[in-house]
C-alpha positions as CSV (number, residue, x, y, z in Angstrom):
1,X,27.6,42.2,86.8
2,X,27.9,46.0,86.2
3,X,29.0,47.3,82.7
4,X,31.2,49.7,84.1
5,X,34.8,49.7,85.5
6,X,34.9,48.6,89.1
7,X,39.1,47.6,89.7
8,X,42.0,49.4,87.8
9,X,43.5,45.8,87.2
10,X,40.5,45.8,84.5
11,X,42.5,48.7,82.6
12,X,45.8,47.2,83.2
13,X,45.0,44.7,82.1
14,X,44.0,46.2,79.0
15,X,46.8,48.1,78.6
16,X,49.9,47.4,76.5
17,X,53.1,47.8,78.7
18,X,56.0,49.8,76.4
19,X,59.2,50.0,76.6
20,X,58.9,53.5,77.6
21,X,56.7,52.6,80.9
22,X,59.0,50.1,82.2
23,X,62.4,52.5,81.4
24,X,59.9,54.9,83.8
25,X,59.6,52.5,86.4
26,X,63.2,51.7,86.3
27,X,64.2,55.4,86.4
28,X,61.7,56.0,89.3
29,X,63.2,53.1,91.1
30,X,66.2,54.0,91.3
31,X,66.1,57.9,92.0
32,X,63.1,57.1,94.7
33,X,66.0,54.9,96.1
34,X,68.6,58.1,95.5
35,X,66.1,59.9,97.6
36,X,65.3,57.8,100.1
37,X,69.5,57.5,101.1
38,X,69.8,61.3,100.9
39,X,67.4,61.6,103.4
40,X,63.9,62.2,102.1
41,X,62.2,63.3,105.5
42,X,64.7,66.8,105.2
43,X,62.6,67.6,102.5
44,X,59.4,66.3,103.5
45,X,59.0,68.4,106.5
46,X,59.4,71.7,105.2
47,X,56.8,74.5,105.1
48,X,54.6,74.6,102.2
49,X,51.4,73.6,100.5
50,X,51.2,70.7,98.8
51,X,47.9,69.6,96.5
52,X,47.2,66.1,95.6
53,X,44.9,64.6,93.1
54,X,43.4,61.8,92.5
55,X,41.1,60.7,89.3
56,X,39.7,57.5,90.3
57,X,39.5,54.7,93.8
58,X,38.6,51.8,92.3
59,X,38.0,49.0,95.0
60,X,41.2,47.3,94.7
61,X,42.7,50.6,94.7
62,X,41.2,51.7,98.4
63,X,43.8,49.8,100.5
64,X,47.1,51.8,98.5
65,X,44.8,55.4,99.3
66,X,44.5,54.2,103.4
67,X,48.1,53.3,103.0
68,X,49.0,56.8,101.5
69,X,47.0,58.9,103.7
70,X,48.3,57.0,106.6
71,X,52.3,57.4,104.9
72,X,51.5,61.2,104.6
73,X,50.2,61.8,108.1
74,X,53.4,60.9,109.6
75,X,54.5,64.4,108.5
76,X,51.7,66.7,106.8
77,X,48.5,68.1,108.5
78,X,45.4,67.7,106.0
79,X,43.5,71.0,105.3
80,X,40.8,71.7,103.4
81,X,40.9,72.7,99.9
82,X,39.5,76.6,100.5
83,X,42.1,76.8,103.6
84,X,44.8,75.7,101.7
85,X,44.3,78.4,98.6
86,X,43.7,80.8,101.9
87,X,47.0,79.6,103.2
88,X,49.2,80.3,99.8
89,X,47.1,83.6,99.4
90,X,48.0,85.1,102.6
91,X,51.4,83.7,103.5
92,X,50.7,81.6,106.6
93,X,52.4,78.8,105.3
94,X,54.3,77.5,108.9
95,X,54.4,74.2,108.4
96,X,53.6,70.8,105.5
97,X,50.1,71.4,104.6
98,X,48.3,68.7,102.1
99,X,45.4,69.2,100.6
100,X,43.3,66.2,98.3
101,X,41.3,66.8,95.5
102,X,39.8,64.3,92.7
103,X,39.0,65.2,88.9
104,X,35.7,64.5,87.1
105,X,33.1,63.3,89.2
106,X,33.6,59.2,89.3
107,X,30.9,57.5,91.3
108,X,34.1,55.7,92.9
109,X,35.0,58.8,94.6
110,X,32.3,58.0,97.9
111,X,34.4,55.7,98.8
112,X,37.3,57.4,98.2
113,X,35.7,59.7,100.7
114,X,35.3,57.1,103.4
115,X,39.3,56.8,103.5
116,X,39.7,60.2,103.7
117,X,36.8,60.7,106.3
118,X,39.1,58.7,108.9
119,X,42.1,60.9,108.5
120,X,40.2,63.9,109.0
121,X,41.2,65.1,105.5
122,X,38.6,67.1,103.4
123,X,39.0,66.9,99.5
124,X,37.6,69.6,96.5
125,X,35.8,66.8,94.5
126,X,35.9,68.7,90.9
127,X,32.7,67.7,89.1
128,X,31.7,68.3,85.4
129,X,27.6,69.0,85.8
130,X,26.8,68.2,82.7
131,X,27.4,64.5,83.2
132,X,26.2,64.5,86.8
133,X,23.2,62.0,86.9
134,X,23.8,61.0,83.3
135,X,23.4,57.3,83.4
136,X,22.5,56.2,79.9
137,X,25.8,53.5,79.3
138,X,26.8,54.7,76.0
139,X,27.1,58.6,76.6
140,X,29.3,57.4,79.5
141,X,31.1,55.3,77.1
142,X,32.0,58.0,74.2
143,X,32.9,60.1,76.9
144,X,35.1,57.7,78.6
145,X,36.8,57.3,75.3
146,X,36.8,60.1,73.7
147,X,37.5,63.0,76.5
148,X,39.3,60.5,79.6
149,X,40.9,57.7,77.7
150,X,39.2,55.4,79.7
151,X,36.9,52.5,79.6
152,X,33.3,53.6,81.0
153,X,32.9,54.4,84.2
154,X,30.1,55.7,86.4
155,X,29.5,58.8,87.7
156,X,28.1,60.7,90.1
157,X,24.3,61.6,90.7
158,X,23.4,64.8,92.7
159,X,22.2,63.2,95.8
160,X,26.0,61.7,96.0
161,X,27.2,65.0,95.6
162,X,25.4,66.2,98.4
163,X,26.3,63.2,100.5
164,X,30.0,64.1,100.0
165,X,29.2,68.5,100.9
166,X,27.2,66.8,104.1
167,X,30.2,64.7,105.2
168,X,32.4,68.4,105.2
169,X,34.2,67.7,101.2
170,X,33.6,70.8,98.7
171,X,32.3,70.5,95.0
172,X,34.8,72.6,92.4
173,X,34.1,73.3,89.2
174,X,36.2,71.1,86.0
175,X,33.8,72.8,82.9
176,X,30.7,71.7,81.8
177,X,31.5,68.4,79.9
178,X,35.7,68.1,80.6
179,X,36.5,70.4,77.4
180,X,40.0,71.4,76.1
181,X,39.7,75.0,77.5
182,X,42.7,75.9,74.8
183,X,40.8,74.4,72.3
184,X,37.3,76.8,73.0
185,X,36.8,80.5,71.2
186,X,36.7,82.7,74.3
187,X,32.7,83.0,73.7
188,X,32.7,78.9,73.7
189,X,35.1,79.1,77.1
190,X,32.6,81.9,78.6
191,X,29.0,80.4,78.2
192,X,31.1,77.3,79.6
193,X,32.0,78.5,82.7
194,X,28.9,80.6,83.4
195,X,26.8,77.2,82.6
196,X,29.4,75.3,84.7
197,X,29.0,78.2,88.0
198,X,25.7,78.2,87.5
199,X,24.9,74.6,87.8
200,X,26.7,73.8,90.5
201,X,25.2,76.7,92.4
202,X,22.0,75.6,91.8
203,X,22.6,72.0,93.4
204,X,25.5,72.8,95.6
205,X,25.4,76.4,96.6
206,X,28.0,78.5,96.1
207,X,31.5,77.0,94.1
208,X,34.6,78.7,94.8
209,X,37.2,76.4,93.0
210,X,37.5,75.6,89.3
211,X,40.3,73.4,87.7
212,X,40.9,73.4,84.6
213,X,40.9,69.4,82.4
214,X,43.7,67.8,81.5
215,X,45.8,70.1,83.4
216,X,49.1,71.5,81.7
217,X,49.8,75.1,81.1
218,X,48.9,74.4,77.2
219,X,45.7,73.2,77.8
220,X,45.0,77.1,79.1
221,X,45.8,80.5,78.1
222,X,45.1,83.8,79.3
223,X,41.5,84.2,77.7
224,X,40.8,81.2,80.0
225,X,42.1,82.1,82.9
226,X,40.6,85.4,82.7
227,X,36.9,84.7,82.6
228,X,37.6,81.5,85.0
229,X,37.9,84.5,87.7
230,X,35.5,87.4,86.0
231,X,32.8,84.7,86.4
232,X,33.2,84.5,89.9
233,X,35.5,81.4,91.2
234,X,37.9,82.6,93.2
235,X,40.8,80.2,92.8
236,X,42.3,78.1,89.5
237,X,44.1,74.7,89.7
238,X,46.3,73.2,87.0
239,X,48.2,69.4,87.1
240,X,51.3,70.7,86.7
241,X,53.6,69.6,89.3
242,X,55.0,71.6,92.5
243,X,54.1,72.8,95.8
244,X,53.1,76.2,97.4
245,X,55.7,78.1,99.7
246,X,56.1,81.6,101.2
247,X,55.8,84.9,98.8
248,X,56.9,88.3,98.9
249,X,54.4,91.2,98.3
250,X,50.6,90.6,97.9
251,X,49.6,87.6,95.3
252,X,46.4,88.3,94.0
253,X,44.2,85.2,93.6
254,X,43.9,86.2,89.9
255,X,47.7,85.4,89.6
256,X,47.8,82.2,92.1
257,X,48.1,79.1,89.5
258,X,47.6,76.3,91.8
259,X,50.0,73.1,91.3
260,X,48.3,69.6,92.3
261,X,50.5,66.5,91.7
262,X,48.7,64.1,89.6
263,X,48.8,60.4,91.8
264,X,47.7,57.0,90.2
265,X,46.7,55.1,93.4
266,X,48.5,51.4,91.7
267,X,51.9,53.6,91.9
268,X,54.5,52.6,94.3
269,X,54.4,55.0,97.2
270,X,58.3,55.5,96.9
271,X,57.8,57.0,93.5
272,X,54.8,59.6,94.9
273,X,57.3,60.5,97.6
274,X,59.9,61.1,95.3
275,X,58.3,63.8,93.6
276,X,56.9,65.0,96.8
277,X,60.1,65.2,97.7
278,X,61.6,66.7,94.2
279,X,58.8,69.6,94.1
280,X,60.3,71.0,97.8
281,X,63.5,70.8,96.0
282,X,62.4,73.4,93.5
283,X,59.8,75.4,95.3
284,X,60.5,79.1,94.5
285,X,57.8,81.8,94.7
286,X,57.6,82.3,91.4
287,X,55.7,78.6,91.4
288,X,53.6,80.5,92.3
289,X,52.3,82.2,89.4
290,X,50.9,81.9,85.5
291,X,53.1,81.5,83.4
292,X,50.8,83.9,81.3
């Protein structure tokens, strides 16, 4: 029986359920239900970019992904991750685009792939090389713990890495060992990044496509952002929430701050709808941008 997390009933059941979780569920309930009165196809099929991602596809989670890619496809056409940050850049956004991406390298995420393979959709699987291959069940474990919150889970080995570029996914950059870029000296952030390009080069070939861990605008700052594009990536992804529509004037991908929806595969779909549904609602250009 394998030491690590295979099922995210193991981590719910693990979990203590407050007060303030189930007031969330309530409050999602009943504006998903708001939402889906007022008409939530209106919203849905209006032109934009909108970037998903995932962190883990546990086994018992594999049936809700098929079921949201499938729910999605009614409506969005999946592009890649490079076409969509092409899209945004150069203003040919004519119709609902969604692009998939995952966080941190789980050894869950080949399956994950499978789903996807059958919808056509290509996801940006965001790696952290320095725990690539890593297998040794306690560095897994204080990492787990101590950077994801998590109980352990497996990762990645190169060879999977390449399996997922041969099947037509890309590999993005998420630092070296899923530091608090806000948290680094800009010489920390810098030998980071380069040590983070570098690596993935080596096994992957070029990497276009860093985002950043743990995802909200104060977990970055400008140092950051500056040397994430001086280095050479050409695109930087928060987990703030929103979507991508039309600009006015040239946006330079130094000032794109891409928005990717964070989505726990165990939530309802009528909640991940909802703030589908809630970022078209307050799409402006200036979503667009840093807000530094």
């Amino acid at each position: 029986m394998s030491q690590f997390v295979e099922n995210y009933s193991e981590i719910k059941a693990n979990s203590t359920t407050n007060m303030r979780s189930l007031l969330r569920a309530t409050v999602l309930n009943a504006l998903a239900w708001k939402e889906q009165i007022g008409g939530i196809n209106h919203w849905l099929s209006k032109p934009r970019v909108q970037f998903l991602y995932i962190h883990h596809s546990f086994k018992d989670e594999l049936e809700n992904l098929n079921q949201l890619m499938k729910m999605l496809s009614k409506q969005h056409t999946f592009i890649s991750y490079s076409e969509a940050v092409e899209r945004v850049l150069e203003n040919t956004i004519d119709k609902p685009y969604i692009s998939i991406s995952t966080d941190d390298g789980f050894k869950n995420n080949l399956p994950a792939a499978e789903v996807l393979n059958r919808y056509n959709a290509k996801a940006c699987f965001f790696i952290n090389p320095g725990l690539i291959n890593v297998t040794d069940y306690n560095k897994i474990a204080t990492h787990c713990k101590e950077k994801l919150h998590l109980p352990p889970i497996e990762f990645l080995n190169w060879d999977e890495v390449s399996q997922l570029q041969a099947q037509g996914h890309e590999i993005g950059a998420h630092t070296m060992f899923h530091d608090n870029m806000a948290k680094l000296t800009t010489e920390q952030l810098i030998d980071d990044l380069q040590a983070c390009f570098r690596k993935i080069n080596e096994h992957c070939g070029e990497v276009k496509h860093f985002a950043y861990p743990y995802g909200r605008f104060y977990h970055f700052n400008a140092n950051a952002r500056k040397a994430v594009f001086e280095i050479g990536f050409i695109s930087c992804a928060s987990a703030e929430r929103g979507c991508h529509t039309v600009h006015f004037g040239d946006l330079k991908k130094e000032d794109l701050c891409i928005r990717r929806d964070h989505v726990i595969l165990d939530w309802k779909q009528n909640h991940i709808f909802y703030f589908l549904a809630n970022n078209v609602r307050k799409m402006n250009a200036n979503t667009n941008l840093f807000p530094y």
